[in-house]
N, C-alpha and C positions, 0 to 999 in steps of 0.2 A: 105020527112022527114021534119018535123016542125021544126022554129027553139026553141032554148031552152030549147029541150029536148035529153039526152044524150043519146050518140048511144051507139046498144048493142055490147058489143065486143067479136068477134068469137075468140073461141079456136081454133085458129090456130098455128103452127109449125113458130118457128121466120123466117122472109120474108128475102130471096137472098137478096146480093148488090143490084141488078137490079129488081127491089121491081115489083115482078107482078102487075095486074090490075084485079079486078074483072068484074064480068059479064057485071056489072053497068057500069063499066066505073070507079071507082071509086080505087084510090090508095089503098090496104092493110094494115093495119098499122102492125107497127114490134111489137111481140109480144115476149118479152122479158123474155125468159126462166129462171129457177134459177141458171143454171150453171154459164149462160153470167153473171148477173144481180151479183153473188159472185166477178167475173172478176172485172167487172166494179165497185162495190163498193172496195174492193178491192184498184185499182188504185184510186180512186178517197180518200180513207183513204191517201196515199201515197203524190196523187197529184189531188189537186182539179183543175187545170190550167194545163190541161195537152197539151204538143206541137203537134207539126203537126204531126212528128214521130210516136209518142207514139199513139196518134189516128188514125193513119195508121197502126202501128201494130195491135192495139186491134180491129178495121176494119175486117182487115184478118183474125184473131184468131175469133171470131163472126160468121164469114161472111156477113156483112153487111156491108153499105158503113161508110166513115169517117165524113161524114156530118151527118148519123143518129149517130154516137158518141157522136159528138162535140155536137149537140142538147139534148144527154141524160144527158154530164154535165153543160150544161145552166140550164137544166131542175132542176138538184140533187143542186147548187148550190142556186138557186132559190126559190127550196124545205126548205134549209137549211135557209135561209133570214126571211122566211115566219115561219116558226116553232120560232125562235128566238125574233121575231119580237112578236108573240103572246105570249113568254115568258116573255116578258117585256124588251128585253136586244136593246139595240142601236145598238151594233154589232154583228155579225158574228165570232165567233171565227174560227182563221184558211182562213177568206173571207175579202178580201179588203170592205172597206165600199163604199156604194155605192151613189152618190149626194144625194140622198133622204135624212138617215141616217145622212150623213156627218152637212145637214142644218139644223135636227132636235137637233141635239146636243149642 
């Protein structure tokens, strides 16, 4: 696989806590249903910072582990930075500001 160019992503069924491995060798990524994905936005309307708890519960409700959590709200918070940031605003409503931000201001 070249680099630079994006890989294609299998329809697959969202991947166990203990994330199989393809034939390749290569990790499956979690393919993030709409059920979960309402969950998870959801909590993240509620609580964009969410604790250790919380993402151990939503872990087990998933089935997935608590580290692919905690990376989908880095990911959503990031998401939200980035959308904000191309709307012209400094901040993040609802998201601490983050060094970048804080200097440009």
């Amino acid at each position: 696989e070249k680099l630079g160019k994006p890989m294609a992503e299998d329809p697959q069924p969202a991947a166990p806590a203990a994330a199989p491995t393809a034939a390749e060798g290569k990790t499956l990524r979690w393919q993030i249903g709409s059920s979960a994905l309402q969950v998870l936005e959801h909590v993240y309307t509620m609580e964009p910072f969410p604790g250790l708890e919380t993402r151990r519960d939503l872990a087990r409700q998933l089935n997935v582990s608590a580290r692919q959590v905690q990376v989908w709200f880095q990911n959503k918070r990031q998401r939200e930075r980035k959308i904000s940031k191309q709307m012209g605003l400094f901040s993040t409503p609802g998201l601490p500001d983050t060094p970048a931000t804080t200097a440009a201001k």
